[in-house]
C-alpha positions in Angstrom: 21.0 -69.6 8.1 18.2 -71.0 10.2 20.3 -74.0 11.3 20.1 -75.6 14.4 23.4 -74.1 16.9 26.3 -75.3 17.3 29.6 -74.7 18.9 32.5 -72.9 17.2 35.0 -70.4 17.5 35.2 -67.2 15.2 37.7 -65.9 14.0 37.5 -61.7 12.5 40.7 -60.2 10.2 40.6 -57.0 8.7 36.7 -56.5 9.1 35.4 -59.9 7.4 34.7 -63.5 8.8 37.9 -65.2 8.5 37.2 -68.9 9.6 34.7 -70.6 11.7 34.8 -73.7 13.5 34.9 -76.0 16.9 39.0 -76.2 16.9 40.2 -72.8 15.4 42.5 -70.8 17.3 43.0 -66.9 18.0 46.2 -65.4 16.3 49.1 -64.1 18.7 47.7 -60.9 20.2 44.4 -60.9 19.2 41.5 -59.3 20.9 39.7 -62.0 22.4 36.1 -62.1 23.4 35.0 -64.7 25.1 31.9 -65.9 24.7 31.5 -69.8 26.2 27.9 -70.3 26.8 26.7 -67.3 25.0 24.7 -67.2 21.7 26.8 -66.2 18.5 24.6 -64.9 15.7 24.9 -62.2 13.0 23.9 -58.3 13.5 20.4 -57.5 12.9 19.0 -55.7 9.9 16.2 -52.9 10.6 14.5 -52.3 7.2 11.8 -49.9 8.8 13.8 -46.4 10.3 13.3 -42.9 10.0 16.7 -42.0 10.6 17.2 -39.8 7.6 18.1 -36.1 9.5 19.8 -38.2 12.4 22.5 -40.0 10.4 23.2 -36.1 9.2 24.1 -35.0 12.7 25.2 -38.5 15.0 27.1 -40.8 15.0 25.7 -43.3 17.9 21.9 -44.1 16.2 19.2 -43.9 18.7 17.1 -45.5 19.2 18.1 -48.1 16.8 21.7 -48.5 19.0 21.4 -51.2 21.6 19.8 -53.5 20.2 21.8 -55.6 17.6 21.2 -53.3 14.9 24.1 -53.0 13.0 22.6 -51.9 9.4 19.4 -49.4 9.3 17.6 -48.7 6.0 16.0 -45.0 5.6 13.9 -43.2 3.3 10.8 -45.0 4.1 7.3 -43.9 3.2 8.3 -41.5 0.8 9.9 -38.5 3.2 13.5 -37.8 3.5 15.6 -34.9 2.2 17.3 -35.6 -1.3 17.1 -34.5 -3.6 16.7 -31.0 -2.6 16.8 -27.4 -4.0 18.2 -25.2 -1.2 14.4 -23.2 -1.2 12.9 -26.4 -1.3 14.9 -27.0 2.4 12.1 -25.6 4.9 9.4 -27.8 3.0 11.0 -30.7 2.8 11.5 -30.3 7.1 8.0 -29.2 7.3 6.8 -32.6 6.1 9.2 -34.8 7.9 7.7 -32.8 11.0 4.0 -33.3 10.3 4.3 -36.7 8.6 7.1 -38.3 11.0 6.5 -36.2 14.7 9.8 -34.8 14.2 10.3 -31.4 15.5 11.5 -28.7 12.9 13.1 -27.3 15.4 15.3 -30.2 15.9 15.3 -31.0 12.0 16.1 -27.2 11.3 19.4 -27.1 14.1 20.6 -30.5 12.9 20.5 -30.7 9.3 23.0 -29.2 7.0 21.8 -28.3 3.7 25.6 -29.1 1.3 23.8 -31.7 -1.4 21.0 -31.1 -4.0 20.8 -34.6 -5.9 20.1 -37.7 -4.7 24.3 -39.2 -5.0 25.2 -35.9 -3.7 23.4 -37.0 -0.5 24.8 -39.9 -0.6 28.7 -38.2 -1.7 27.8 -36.2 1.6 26.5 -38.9 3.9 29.9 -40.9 2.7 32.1 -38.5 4.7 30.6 -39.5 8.3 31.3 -42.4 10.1 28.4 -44.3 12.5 27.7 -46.9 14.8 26.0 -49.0 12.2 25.8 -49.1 9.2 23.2 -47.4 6.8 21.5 -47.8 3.8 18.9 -44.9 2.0 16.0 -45.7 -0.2 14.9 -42.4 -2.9 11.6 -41.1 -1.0 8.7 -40.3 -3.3 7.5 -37.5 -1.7 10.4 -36.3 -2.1 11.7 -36.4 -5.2 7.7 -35.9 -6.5 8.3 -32.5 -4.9 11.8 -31.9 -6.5 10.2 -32.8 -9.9 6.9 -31.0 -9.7 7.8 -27.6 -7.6 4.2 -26.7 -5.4 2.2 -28.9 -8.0 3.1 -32.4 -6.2 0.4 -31.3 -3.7 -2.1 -30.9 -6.0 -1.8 -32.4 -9.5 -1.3 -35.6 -11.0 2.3 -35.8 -12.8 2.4 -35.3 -16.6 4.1 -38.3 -18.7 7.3 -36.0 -19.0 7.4 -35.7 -15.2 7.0 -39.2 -14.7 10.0 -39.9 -17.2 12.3 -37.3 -15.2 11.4 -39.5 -11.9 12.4 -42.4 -13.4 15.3 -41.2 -14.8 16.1 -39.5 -11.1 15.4 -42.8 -9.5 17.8 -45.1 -11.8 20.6 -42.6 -11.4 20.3 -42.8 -7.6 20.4 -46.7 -7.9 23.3 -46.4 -9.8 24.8 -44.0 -7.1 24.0 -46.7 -4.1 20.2 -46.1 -3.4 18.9 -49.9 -2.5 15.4 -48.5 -3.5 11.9 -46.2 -3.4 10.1 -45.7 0.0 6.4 -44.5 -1.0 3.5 -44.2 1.7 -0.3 -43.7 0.3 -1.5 -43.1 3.7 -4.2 -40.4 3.6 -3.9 -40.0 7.5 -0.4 -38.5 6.8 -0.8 -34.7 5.9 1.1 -31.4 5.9 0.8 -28.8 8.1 -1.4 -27.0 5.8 -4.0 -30.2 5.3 -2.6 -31.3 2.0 -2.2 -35.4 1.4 1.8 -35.6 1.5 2.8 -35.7 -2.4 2.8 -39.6 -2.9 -0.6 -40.0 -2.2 -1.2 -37.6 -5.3 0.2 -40.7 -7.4 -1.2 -42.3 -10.0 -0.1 -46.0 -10.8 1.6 -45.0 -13.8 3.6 -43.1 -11.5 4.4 -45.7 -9.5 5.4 -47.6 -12.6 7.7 -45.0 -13.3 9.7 -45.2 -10.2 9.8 -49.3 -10.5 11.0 -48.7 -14.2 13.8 -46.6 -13.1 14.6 -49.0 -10.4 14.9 -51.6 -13.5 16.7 -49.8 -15.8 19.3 -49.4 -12.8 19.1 -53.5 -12.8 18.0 -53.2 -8.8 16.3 -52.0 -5.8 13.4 -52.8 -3.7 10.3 -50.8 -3.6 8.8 -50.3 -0.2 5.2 -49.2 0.2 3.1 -48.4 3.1 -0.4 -49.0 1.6 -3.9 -47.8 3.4 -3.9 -50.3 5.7 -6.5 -48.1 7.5 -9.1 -48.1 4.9 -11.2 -51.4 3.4 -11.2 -52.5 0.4 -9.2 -49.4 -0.6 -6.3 -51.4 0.8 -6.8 -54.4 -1.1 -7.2 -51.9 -4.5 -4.3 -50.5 -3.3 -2.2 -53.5 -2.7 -3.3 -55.2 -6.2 -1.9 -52.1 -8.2 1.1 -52.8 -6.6 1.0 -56.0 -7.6 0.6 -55.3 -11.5 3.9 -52.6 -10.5 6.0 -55.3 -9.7 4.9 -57.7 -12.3 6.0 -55.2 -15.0 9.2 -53.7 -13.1 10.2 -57.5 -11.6 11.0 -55.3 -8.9 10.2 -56.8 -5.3 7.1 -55.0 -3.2 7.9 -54.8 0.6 5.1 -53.4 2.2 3.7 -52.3 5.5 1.2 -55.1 6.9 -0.8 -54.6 10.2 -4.1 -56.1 12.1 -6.2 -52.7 12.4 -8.9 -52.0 15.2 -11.4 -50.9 12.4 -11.0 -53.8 10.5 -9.5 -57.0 12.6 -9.4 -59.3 9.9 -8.2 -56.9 6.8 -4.7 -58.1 7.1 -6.1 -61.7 6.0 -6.9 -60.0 2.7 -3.4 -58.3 2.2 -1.7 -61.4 2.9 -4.2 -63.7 0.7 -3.5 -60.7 -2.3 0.6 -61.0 -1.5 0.4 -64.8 -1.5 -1.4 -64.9 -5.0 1.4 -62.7 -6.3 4.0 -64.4 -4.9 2.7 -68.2 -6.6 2.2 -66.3 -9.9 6.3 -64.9 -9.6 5.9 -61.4 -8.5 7.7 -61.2 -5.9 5.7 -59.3 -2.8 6.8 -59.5 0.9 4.9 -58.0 3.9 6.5 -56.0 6.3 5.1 -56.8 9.9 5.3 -56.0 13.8 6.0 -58.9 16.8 4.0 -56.6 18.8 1.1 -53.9 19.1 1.9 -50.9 17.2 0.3 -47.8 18.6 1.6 -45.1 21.5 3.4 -45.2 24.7 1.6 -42.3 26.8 2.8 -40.7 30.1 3.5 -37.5 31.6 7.2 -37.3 30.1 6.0 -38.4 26.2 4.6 -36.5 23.7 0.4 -37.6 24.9 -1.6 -39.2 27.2 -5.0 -38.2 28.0 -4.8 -34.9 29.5 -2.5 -33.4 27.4 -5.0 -32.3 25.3 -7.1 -30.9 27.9 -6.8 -26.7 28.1 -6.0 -26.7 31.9 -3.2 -28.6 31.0 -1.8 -26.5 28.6 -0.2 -24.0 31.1 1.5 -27.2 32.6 3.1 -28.8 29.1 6.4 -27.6 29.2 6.9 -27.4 32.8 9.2 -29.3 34.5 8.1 -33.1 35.5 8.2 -33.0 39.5 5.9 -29.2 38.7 3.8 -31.2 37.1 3.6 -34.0 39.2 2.6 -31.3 41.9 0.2 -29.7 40.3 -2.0 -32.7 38.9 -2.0 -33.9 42.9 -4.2 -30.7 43.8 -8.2 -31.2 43.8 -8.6 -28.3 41.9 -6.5 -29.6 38.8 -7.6 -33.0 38.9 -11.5 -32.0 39.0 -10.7 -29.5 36.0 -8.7 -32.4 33.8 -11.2 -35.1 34.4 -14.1 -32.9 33.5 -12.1 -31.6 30.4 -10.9 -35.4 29.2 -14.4 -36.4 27.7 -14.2 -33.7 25.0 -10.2 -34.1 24.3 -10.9 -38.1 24.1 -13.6 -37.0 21.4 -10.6 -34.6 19.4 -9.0 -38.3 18.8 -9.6 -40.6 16.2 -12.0 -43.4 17.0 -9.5 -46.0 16.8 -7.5 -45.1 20.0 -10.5 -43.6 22.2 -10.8 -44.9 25.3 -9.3 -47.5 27.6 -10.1 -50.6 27.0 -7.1 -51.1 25.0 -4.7 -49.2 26.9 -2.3 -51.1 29.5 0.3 -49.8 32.0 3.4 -50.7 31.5 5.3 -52.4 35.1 9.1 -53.7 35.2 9.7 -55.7 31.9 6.9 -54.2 29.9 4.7 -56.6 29.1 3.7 -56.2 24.9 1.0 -59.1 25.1 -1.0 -58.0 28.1 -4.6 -59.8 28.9 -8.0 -57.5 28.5 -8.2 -58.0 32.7 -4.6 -56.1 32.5 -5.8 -53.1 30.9 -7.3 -49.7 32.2 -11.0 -50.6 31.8 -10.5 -53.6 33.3 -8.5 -52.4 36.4 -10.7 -49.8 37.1 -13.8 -51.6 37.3 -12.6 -53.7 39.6 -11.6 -51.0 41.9 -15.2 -49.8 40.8 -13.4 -45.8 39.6 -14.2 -44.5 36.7 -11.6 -45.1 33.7 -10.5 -42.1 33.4 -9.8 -41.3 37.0 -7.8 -44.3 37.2 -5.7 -43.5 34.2 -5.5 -40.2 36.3 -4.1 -42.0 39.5 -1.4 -44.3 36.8 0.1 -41.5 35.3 1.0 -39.7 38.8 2.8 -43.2 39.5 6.8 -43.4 39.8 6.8 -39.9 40.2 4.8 -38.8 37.2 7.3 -41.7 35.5 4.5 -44.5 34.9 3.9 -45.6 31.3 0.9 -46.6 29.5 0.8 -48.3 26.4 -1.5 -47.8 24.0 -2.3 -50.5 21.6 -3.6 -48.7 18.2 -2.9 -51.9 15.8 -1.6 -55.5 15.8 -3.8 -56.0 19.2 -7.5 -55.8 18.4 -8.4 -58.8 20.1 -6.4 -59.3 22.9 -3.5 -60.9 21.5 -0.6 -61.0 19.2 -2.2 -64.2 17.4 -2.5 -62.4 14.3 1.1 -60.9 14.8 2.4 -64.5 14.5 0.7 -65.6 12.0 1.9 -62.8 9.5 5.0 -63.4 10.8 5.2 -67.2 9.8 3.8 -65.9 6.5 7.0 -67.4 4.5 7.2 -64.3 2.4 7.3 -61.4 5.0 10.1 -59.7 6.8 10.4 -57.6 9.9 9.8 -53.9 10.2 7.7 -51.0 11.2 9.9 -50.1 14.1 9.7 -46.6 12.6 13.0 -45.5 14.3 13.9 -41.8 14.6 10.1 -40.9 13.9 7.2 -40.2 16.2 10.4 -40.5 18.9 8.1 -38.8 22.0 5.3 -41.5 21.8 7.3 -44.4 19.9 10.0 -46.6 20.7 9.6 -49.7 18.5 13.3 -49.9 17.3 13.7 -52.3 20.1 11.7 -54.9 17.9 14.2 -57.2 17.8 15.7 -57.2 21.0 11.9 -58.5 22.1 11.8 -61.0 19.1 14.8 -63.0 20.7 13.2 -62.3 24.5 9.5 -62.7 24.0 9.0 -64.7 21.4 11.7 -67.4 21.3 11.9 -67.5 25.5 9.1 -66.0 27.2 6.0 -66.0 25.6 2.8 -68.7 27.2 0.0 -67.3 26.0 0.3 -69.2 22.6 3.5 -71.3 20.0 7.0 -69.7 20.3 8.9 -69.2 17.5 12.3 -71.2 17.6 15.3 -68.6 17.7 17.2 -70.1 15.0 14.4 -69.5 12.4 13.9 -65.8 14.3 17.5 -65.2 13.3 17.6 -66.2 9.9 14.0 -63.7 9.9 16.1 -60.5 11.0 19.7 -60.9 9.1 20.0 -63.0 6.1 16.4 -62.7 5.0 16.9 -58.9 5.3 20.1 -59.3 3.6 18.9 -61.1 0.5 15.7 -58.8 0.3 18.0 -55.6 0.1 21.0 -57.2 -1.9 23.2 -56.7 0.3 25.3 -60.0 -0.3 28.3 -59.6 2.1 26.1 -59.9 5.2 23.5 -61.9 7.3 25.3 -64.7 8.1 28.4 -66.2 10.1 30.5 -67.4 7.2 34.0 -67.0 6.0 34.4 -63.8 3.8 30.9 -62.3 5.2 31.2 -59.2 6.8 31.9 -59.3 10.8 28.6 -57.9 11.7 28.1 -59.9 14.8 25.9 -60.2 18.2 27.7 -62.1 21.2 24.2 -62.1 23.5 23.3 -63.9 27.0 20.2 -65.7 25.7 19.3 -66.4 29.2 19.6 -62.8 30.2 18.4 -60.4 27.3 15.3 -58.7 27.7 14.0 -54.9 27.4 13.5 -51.9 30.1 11.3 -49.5 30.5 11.2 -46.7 28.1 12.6 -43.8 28.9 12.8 -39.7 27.9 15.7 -38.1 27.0 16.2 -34.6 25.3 19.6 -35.1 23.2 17.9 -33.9 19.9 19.8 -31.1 18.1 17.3 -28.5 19.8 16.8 -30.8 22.9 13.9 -32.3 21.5 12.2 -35.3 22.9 13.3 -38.8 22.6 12.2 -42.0 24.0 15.0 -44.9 24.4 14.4 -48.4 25.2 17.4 -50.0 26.8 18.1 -53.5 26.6 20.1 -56.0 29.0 22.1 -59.3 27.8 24.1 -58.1 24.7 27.6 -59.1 25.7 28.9 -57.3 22.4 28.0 -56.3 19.3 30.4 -55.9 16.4 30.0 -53.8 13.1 32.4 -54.8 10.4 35.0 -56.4 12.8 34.7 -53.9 15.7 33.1 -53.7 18.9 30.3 -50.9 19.2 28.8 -52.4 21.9 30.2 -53.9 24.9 28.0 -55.2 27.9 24.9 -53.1 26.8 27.1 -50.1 26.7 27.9 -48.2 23.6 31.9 -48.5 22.9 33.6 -45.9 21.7 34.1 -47.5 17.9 32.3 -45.6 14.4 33.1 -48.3 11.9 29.6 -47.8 10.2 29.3 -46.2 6.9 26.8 -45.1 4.3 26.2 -48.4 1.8 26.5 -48.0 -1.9 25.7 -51.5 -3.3 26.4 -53.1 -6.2 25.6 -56.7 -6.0 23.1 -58.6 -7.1 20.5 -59.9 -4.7 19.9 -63.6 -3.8 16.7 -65.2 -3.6 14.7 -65.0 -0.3 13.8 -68.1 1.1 12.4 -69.7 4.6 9.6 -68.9 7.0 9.2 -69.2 10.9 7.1 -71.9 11.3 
């Protein structure tokens, strides 16, 4: 609730909250966790994953699981896989692959193909059991391409297209969507260079899906605008505006400080403030830390991997790897070839001096002496060969991180700021996507760490505040009434943590996709338990044996969001 702690006792029957308070004692024979000098707070809510094909074919969510999660919202930015014709299968995994970095082979050896609507999905997704538990938005892209056939890539929708959307998208409310995921990101394309299908939208389209969200009497529309692109952004960002206005849906949407234009987010958040005075309700969806990529020899990039004498080398095994780039001969080759593949990236991310290796407990706020440029020219090397020498560290194990957003000048200043924004809520850990050169689904497991314990480069943010941020404001955004709080009749979706002790590891690569695809994990220290409606998933940072997650299909009405972390 964002009140100061206090001491108490909590006691769980049948899956809920039964009683809470300083004097209460355990039935006869209960399971008894004991948790004297620990921190006692709900289970986090991740608004932001790309989970959609894995909740089709696990059960433990990673790279979500670990970290306190215990509900995850999918169908973001518009991409997902219902509803679906069965020839419209292969099309609908091409784009998660292009859009999201998601293999189609993974995508194609994991995902069955039983559902065609949107609550047949869900009718499907019902039968599984998980970790956590999960809740879908409708994705535009999607259902634009369900509704239009091979025209969503190309033409504007007609007024009776736009009628069948909404029509789709209030059904699938009715059903147990909690909203529309949309993206207008004109960097995300399809394999063949088309826009993906949302970005084809007009705003009466958009209008469209907000009226079929209000005809179904709820949902949240989430929106990842061109933050990239000034003043398109704010153009963007204002339409979306007038869509909630005449929906009185609420606009969550993706919010980031960009290298290109460092102070564009001040824009966004002046354009959602304005909306929010005049009743429209509008909250940004923000990052505690730089967004960007995590590059090293066992992730999907890093500066060589683009490099042709590379290319025999990309699938080898790490240690052959390892062996080769320590010969003259390949290392003269590489660092002659880097220039040009530097060049085949986009400006935003050339270069070094906003690239940092990553040590122990990786450090997310990072000085402009700690980064590659820096380091180098004291050594008085060349950037590039000492990126070279870093990524043959460990082993070939080192990790750089690059810092593509949220850190153009050297600090997460901006970050906190848009978080203490009273109207936005936490996301963009993108889980499930971009999972060989992303693992921001440990957000939160840094917000309690970082930014409520460690951080001296700047304010703190108190951890009761940072709680209330991450489970009952997510709660009340999404409607989701029976969680987000410690109270009795709330839903036992709890976190037992060792304040003290919590904090992140390295990243590491694993290959447990369906096809043995890359993925990166984060693993955290200091969760004593975490418990999803009543049992224990998590026990001592490792995963328990328990599934009592299920697919959500809401039907309560959603509580005002209040508070902010100042």
């Amino acid at each position: 609730t964002g009140a100061a702690p206090f001491k108490a006792n909590v006691i769980i029957t049948d899956g809920k909250i039964a009683s809470v308070g300083p004097d209460i004692k355990a039935p006869r024979g209960a399971e008894i966790i004991k948790a004297e000098g620990q921190a006692l707070l709900p289970g986090f809510i991740d608004l932001h994953t790309h989970l959609d094909g894995h909740v089709t074919w696990e059960s433990v969510l990673h790279p979500a699981t670990g970290h306190g999660v215990t509900t995850v919202v999918t169908g973001n930015c518009g991409v997902g896989f219902a509803p679906c014709r069965p020839k419209d299968r292969e099309t609908l995994i091409q784009l998660m692959e292009t859009v999201e970095d998601i293999s189609f082979a993974d995508l194609s050896a994991g995902l069955p193909g039983e559902w065609e609507s949107f609550p047949d999905y869900l009718e499907a997704l019902s039968k599984r059991q998980f970790n956590m538990d999960v809740a879908t938005l409708i994705p535009h892209s999607t259902l634009r391409a369900y509704v239009m056939g091979d025209r969503c890539l190309t033409d504007v929708a007609t007024a009776e297209e736009r009628e069948q959307m909404a029509s789709i998208v209030c059904d699938a409310i009715r059903a147990g969507a909690i909203g529309v995921g949309t993206s207008t990101l004109r960097d995300q394309k399809t394999s063949d260079g088309h826009h993906i299908p949302s970005v084809l939208a007009e705003e009466a389209e958009f209008q469209a899906l907000a009226e079929g969200m209000a005809r179904a009497g709820r949902g949240v529309f989430q929106v990842a605008i061109e933050f990239n692109q000034f003043p398109l952004a704010c153009e963007e960002l204002e339409m979306f505006a007038r869509v909630g206005k005449a929906s009185g849906r609420p606009i969550m949407y993706s919010l980031k400080q960009t290298n290109r234009t460092p102070d564009g987010w001040r824009a966004l958040l002046e354009i959602s403030d304005r909306a929010n005075a005049q009743g429209i309700e509008m909250h940004p969806q923000v990052l505690g830390r730089p967004t960007g990529a995590l590059m090293g020899l066992q992730t999907s990039l890093h500066p060589f991997s683009r490099c042709p004498s590379f290319k025999p080398f990309a699938h080898a095994p790490l240690a052959e790897q390892v062996a080769a780039m320590r010969t003259p001969e390949l290392r003269a080759k590489l660092l002659s070839e880097a220039e040009d593949a530097q060049l085949r990236l986009p400006e935003r991310v050339r270069g070094f001096g906003l690239v940092f290796p990553f040590y122990d407990v990786p450090n997310y706020e990072p000085t402009q002496a700690d980064s590659v440029d820096a380091l180098a020219a004291a050594k008085g090397i060349p950037a590039m060969d000492y990126a070279y020498d870093l990524l043959l560290e460990e082993d070939g194990r080192r990790i750089l991180l690059l810092a593509g957003g949220n850190f153009a000048e050297y600090s997460l200043e901006p970050a906190l700021e848009m978080m203490r924004n009273p109207h936005s809520v936490p996301g963009l850990g993108d889980a499930g996507a971009h999972s060989g050169i992303i693992c921001d689904a440990s957000i939160s497991t840094y917000m309690l760490s970082y930014w409520t314990r460690d951080r001296t480069l700047g304010d703190r943010l108190e951890l009761p505040a940072v709680i209330k941020w991450m489970t009952q404001d997510c709660a009340n955004l999404l409607g989701l009434a029976d969680r987000g709080q410690l109270s009795p009749g709330m839903r036992a979706d709890i976190n037992v943590i060792d304040y003290d002790r919590i904090n992140l590891r390295i990243p590491r690569a694993t290959h447990d996709l369906p096809a043995g695809g890359l993925r990166l994990v984060q693993d955290a220290v200091g969760f004593v338990a975490t418990i999803v409606n009543g049992q224990v998933v998590h026990r001592h940072d490792q995963v328990a044996q328990a599934l009592p997650g299920r697919i959500l299909r809401p039907a309560t009405q959603r509580p005002a969001l209040s508070g902010d972390l100042s």
